[in-house]
C-alpha positions as CSV (number, residue, x, y, z in Angstrom):
1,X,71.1,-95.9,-90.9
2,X,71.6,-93.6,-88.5
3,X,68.9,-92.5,-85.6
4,X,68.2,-88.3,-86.3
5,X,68.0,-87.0,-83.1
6,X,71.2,-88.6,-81.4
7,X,73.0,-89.4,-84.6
8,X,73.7,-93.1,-83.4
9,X,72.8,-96.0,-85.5
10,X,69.2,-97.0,-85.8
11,X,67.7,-100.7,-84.6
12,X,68.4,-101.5,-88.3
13,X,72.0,-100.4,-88.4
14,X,72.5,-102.1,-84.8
15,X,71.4,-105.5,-86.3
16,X,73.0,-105.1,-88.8
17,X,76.4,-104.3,-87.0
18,X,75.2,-107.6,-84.4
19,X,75.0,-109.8,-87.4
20,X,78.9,-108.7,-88.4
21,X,80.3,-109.2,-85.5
22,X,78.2,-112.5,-84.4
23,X,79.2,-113.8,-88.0
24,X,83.1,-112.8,-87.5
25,X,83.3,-114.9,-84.6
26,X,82.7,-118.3,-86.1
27,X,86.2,-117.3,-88.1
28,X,87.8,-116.9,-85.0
29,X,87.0,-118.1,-81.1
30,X,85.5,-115.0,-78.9
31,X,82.5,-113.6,-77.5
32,X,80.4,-110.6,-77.8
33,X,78.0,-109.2,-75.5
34,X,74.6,-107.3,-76.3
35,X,73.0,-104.6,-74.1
36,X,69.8,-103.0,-73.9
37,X,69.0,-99.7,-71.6
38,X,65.8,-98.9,-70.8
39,X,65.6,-95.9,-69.9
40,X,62.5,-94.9,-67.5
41,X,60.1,-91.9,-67.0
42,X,60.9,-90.3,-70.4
43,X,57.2,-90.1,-70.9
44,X,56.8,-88.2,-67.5
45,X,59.5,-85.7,-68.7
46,X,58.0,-85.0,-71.9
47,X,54.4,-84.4,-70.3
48,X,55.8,-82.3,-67.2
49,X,59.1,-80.4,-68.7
50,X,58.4,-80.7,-72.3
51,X,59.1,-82.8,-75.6
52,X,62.8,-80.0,-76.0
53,X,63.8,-81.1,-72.3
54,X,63.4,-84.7,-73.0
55,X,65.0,-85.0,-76.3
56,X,68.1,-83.3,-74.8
57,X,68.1,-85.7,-71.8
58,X,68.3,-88.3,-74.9
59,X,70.9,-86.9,-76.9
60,X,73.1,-86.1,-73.5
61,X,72.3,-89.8,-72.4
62,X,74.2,-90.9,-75.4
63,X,77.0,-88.5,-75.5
64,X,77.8,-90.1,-72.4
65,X,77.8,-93.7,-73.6
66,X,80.4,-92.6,-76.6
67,X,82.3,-91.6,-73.7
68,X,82.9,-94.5,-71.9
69,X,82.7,-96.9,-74.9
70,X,85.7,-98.4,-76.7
71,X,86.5,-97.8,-80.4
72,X,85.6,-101.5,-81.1
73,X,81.9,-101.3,-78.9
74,X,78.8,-100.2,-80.4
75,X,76.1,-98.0,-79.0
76,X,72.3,-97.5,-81.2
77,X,69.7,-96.2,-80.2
78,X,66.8,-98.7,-81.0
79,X,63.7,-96.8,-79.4
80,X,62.1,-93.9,-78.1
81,X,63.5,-94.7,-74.8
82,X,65.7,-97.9,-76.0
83,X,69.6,-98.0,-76.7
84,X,71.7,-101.0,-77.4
85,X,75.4,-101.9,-77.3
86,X,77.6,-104.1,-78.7
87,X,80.8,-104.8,-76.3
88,X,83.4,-106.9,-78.2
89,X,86.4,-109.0,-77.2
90,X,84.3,-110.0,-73.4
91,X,86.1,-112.7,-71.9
92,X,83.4,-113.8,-69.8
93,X,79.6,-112.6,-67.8
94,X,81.7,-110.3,-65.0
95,X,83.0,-108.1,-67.8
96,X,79.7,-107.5,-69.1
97,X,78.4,-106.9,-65.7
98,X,81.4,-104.7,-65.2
99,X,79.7,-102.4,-68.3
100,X,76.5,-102.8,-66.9
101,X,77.6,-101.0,-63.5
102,X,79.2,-98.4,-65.6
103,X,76.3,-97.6,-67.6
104,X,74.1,-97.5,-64.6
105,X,76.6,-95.1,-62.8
106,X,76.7,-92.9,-65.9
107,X,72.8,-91.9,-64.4
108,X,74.4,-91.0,-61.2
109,X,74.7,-87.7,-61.9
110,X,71.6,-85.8,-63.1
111,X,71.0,-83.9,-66.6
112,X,71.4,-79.9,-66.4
113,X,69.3,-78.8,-68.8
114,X,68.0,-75.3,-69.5
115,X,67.9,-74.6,-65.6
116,X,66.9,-77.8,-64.7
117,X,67.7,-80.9,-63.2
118,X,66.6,-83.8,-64.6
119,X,67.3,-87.2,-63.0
120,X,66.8,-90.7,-64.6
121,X,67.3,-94.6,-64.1
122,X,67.5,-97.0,-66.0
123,X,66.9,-101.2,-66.5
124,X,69.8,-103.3,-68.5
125,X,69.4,-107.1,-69.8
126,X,72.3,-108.9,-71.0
127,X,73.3,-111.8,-73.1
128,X,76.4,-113.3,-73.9
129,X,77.3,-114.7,-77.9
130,X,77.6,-117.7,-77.9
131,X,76.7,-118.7,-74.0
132,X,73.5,-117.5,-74.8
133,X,72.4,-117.8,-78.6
134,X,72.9,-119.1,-81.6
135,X,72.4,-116.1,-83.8
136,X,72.2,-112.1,-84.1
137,X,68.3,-112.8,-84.0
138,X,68.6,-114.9,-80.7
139,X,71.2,-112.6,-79.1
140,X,68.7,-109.8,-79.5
141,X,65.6,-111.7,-78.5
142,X,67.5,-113.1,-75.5
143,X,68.4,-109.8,-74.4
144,X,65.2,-108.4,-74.5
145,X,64.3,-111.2,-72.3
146,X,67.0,-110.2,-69.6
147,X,65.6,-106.5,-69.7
148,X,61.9,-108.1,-69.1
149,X,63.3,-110.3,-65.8
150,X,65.0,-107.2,-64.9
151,X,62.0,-105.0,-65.1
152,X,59.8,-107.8,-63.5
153,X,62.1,-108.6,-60.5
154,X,62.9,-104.9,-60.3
155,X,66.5,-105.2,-60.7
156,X,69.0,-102.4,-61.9
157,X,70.3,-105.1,-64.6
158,X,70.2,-109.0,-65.1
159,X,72.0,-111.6,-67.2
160,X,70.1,-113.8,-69.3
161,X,69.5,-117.5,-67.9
162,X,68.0,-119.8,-69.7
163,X,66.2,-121.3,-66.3
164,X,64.4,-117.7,-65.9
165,X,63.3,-117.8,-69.5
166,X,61.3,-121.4,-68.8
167,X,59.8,-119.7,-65.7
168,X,58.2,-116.9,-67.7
169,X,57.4,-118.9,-70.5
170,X,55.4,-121.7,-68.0
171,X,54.1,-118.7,-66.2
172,X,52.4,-117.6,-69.1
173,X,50.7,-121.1,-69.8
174,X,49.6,-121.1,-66.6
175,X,47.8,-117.9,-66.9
176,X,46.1,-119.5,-69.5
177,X,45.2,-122.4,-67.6
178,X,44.0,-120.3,-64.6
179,X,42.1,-118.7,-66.8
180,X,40.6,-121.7,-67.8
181,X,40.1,-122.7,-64.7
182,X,38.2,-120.4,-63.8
183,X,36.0,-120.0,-66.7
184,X,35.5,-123.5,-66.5
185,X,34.2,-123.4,-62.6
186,X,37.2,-126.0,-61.8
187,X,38.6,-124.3,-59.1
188,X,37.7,-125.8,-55.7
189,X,36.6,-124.5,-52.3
190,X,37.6,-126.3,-49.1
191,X,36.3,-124.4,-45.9
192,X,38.2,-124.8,-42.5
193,X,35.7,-124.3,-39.5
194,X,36.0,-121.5,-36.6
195,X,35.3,-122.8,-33.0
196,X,34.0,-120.0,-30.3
197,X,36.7,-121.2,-27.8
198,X,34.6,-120.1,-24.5
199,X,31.3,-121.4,-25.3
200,X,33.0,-124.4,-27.7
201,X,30.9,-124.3,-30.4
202,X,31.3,-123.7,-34.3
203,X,29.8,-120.6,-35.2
204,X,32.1,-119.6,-38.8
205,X,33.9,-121.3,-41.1
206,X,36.9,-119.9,-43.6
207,X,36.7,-120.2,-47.6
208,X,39.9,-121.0,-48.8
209,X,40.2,-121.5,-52.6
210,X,41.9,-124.9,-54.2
211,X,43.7,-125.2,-57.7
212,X,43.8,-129.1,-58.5
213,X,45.7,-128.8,-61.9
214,X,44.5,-131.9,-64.0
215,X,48.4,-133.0,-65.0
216,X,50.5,-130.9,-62.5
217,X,48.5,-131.5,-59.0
218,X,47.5,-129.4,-56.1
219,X,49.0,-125.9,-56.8
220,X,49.8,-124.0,-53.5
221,X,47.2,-120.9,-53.2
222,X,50.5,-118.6,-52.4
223,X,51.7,-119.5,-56.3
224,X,48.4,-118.6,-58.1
225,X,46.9,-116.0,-56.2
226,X,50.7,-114.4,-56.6
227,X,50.0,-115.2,-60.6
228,X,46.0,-114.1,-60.8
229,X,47.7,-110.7,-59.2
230,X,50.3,-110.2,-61.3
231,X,48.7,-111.0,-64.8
232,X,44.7,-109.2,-63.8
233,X,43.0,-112.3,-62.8
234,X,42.4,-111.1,-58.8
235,X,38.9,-109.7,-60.1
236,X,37.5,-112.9,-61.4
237,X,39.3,-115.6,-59.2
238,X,38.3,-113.2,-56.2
239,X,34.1,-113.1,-57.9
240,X,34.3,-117.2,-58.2
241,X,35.1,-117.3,-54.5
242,X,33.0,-114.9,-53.7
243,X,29.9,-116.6,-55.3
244,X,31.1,-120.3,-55.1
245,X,31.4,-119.6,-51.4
246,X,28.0,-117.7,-50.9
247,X,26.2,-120.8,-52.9
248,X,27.8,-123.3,-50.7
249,X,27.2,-121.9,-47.6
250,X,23.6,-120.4,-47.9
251,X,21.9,-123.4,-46.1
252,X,24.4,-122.6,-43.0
253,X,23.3,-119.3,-42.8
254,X,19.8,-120.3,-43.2
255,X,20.2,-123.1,-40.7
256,X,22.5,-121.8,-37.9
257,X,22.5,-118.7,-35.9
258,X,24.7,-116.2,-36.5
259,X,27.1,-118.2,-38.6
260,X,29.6,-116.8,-40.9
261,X,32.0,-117.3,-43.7
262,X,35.5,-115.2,-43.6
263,X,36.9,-114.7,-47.3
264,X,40.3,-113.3,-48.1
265,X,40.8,-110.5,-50.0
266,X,44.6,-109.8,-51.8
267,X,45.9,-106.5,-51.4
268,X,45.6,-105.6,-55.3
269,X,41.8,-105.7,-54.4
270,X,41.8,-102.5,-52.3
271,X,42.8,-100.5,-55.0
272,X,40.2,-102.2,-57.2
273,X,36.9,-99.4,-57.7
274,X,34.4,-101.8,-58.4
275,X,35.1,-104.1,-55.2
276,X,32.2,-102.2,-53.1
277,X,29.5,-102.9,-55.7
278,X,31.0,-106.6,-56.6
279,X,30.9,-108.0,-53.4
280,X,27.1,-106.1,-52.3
281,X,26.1,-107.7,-56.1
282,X,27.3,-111.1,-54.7
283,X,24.8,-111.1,-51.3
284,X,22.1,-109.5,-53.2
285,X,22.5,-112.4,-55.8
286,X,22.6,-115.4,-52.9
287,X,19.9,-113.7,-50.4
288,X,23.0,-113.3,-48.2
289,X,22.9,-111.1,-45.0
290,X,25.9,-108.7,-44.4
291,X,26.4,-110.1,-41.2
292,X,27.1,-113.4,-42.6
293,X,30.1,-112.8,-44.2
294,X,33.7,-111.5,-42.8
295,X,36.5,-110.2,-45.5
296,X,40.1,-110.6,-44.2
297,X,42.3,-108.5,-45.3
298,X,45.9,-108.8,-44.3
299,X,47.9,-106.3,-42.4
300,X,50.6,-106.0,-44.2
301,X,48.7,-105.5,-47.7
302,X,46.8,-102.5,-45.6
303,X,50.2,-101.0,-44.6
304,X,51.5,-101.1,-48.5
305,X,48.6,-97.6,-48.9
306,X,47.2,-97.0,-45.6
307,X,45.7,-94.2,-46.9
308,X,43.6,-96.0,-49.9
309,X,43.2,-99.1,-47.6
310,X,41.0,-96.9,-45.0
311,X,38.8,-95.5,-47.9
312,X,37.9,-98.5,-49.3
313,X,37.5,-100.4,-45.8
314,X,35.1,-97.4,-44.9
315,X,33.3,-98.3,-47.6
316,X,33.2,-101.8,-47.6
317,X,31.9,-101.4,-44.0
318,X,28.9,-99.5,-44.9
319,X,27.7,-102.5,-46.7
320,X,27.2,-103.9,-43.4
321,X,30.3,-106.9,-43.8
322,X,32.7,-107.4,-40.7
323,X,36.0,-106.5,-41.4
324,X,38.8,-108.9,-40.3
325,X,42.7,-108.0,-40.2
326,X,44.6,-111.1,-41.1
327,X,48.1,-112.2,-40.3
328,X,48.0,-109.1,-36.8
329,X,51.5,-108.7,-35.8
330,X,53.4,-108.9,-38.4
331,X,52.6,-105.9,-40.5
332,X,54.0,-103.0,-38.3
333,X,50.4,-101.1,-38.4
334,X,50.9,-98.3,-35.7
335,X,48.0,-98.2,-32.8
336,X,47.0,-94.9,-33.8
337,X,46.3,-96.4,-37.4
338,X,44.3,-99.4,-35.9
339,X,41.9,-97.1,-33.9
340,X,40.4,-95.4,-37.2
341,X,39.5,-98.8,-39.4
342,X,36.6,-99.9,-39.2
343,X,37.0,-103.5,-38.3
344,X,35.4,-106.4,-36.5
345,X,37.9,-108.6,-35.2
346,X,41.9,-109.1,-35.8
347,X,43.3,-112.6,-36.1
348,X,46.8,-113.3,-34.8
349,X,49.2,-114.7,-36.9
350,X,49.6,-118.7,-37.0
351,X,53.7,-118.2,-36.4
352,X,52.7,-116.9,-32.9
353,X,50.3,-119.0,-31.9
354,X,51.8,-122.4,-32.8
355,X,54.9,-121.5,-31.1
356,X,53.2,-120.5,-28.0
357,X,53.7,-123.7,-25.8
358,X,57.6,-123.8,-26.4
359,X,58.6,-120.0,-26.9
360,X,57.0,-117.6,-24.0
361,X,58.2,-114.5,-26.1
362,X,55.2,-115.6,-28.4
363,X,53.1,-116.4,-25.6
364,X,53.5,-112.6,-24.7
365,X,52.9,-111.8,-27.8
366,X,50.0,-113.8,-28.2
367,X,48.1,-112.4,-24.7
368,X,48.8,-108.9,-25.6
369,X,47.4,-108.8,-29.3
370,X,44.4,-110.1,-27.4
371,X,44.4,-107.9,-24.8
372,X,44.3,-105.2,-27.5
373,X,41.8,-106.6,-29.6
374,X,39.2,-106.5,-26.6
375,X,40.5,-103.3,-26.0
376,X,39.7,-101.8,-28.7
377,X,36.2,-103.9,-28.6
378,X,37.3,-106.2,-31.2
379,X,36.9,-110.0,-31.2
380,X,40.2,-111.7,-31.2
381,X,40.7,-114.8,-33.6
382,X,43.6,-117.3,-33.0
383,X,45.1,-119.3,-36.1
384,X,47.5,-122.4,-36.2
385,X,46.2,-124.5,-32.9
386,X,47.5,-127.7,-33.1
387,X,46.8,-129.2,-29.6
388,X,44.5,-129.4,-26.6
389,X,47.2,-127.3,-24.3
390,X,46.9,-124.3,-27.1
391,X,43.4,-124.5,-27.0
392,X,43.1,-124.8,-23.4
393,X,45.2,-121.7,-23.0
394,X,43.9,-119.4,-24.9
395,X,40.5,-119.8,-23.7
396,X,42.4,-118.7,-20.2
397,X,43.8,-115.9,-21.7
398,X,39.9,-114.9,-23.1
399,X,40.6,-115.1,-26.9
400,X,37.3,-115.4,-28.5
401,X,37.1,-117.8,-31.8
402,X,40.1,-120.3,-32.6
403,X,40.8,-122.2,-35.8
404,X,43.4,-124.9,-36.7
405,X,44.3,-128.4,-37.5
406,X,43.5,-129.4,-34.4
407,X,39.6,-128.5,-34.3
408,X,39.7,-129.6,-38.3
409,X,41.4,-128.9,-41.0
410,X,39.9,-127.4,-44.5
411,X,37.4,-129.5,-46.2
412,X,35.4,-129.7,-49.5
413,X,32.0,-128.6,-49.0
414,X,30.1,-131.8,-48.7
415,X,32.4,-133.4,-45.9
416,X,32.3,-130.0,-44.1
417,X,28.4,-130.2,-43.8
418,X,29.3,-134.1,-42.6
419,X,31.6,-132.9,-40.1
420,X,29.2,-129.7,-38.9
421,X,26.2,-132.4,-38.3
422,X,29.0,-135.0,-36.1
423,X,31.6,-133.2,-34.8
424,X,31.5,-133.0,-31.0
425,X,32.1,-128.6,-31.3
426,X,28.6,-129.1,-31.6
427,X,27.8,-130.9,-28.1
428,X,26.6,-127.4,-26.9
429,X,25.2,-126.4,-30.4
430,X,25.2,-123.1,-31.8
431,X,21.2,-122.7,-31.7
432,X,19.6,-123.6,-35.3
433,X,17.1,-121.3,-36.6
């Protein structure tokens, strides 16, 4: 069966030609490889050039692999924006990547087409018969599964591994599982406690959310949060925080002065519309003053759309919340750019300030991000102190609230009101209500 507009065998034929040739070879020792090209933007064509121009950019597309193909190779087209090849006699994975390259510099030179020039890329997966399958049905699954860790590492091309395969595969339980998780309110919260560093007492803490996986263990935060992003969890993992956090600290703010919680936001959140009205939702929910809570949002996730990143930190300011940047110094933000956002305070990056005692090239680093900060009338929060000497320098230097293993580290909820009611931070108390 034959494919009508580029006259190359359908995704039937192609199988059918894959099941030949996989079948010949258990006559006689050799290997085939199976390609698929996914070609990208035909939809965008179509829409802004028109259904003629796209087709053309199809049938051209495969005039050129005929070209380049040998008698005993297969090319199909197997859908809308899909072909396959077959590539016989391969010796070995370099000669498929060899054809890959080839294909991919076939694209290199764009489409003329009616007056126009149309330019296109392209994604290849690959697998190997028999390295990688057992069958034409697994050689073709397999492949497709190359073309998917292609797409999702945002390669040009990748070879199928069998190790990548088991990644995805426990990826997607553990979507599942997140998911779970946090329908199931089995997530945890652990909050790690904010010390004003000139007056010495606590006066915030910061709500970092916990994943104790019943048979696995503790799962690092940088593994599912990278997950919740990738497979549209951010919303509701980011609403459980939000609200889990609110609940536990409500008696703080009711208690203490001017205390405050800091949560982190992920990047995919700024693009997110209903953030503004989630979060306002939240402290109407809990009773919660604006000024009780801080949102940290990283520097680097601000730099990825400055533009979008403004708007929605304009907007999250008129609900009242400080604005933190996390992470400062590491995400290239320009000084004119910092000026316009309406933030609260910037918090310098753990990497400088641990380093500080031994390396004076962070030390610099470290007094001038909070020189800036108070020049710019921001307070200045300092991450990662792990001694008295880091401490004790950094209140010389004027920086305003520090945080780090050495005033505590992150706790559950019930040993962090323990540790608020004894800890000696508290020897010149932040004034209860």
């Amino acid at each position: 069966m034959l494919d009508h507009l580029t006259s190359l065998p359908s995704r039937k034929g192609f199988f059918d030609k894959l099941n030949k040739q996989v079948q010949s070879l258990s006559e006689k020792p050799g290997k085939i490889a199976c390609l698929i090209i996914n070609i990208h933007e035909l939809k965008k064509i179509n829409s802004s050039l028109g259904y003629d121009i796209g087709d053309t950019v199809l049938q051209e597309f495969a005039q050129r692999i005929r070209r380049i193909l040998r008698e005993t190779d297969t090319a199909a087209r197997i859908g809308d924006n899909k072909f396959a090849l077959i590539l016989t006699s391969i010796m070995n994975s370099g000669h498929a990547t060899l054809a890959a390259n080839k294909i991919l510099t076939l694209l290199d030179e764009p489409f003329r087409i009616n007056g126009s020039k149309v330019q296109i890329k392209a994604t290849l997966g690959v697998a190997l018969y028999p390295e990688h399958a057992e069958n034409a049905q697994s050689l073709l699954q397999n492949t497709e599964e190359a073309l998917d860790q292609a797409k999702s590492t945002r390669s040009e091309y990748n070879i199928y591994c069998h190790s990548n395969v088991n990644i995805e595969r426990r990826n997607h339980i553990l979507e599942k599982e997140l998911k779970d998780a946090i329908d199931g309110d089995e997530l945890l919260m652990h909050y790690q406690p904010q010390i004003s560093i000139q007056q010495q007492y606590v006066n915030s803490v910061e709500a970092l959310v916990r994943w104790q996986h019943p048979k696995t263990g503790m799962i690092s935060p940088d593994r599912f949060i990278s997950l919740a992003e990738n497979c549209g969890l951010i919303v509701p993992l980011t609403l459980w925080t939000l609200n889990t956090t609110l609940r536990h600290c409500k008696n703080c703010f009711e208690s203490w002065q001017n205390f405050s919680v800091s949560i982190n936001l992920s990047a995919v959140l700024l693009h997110e519309p209903d953030l503004v009205e989630m979060i306002r939702q939240s402290m109407q929910i809990w009773g919660i003053n604006a000024n009780n809570l801080t949102l940290e949002v990283t520097e680097s996730a601000m730099m990825v759309d400055p533009d979008k990143s403004m708007q929605t930190l304009h907007e999250l300011n008129g609900l009242g919340v400080n604005i933190s940047i996390d992470d400062f110094g590491t995400g290239h933000s320009s000084l004119s750019y910092l000026k316009q956002l309406p933030v609260n305070e910037i918090k310098i990056d753990k990497s400088f300030v641990m380093n500080m005692n031994e390396n004076e090239d962070d030390r610099k680093i470290v007094r001038s991000v909070i020189d800036l900060g108070h020049n710019f009338d921001l307070k200045v929060v300092a991450e990662g102190i792990e001694s008295e000497q880091t401490l004790s320098e950094l209140r010389g230097m004027g920086c305003d609230i520090g945080q780090g293993y050495y005033i505590s580290r992150p706790l559950p909820m019930d040993e962090m009101q323990h540790w608020l009611n004894s800890t000696t931070w508290n020897s010149n108390k932040n004034p209860q209500k």
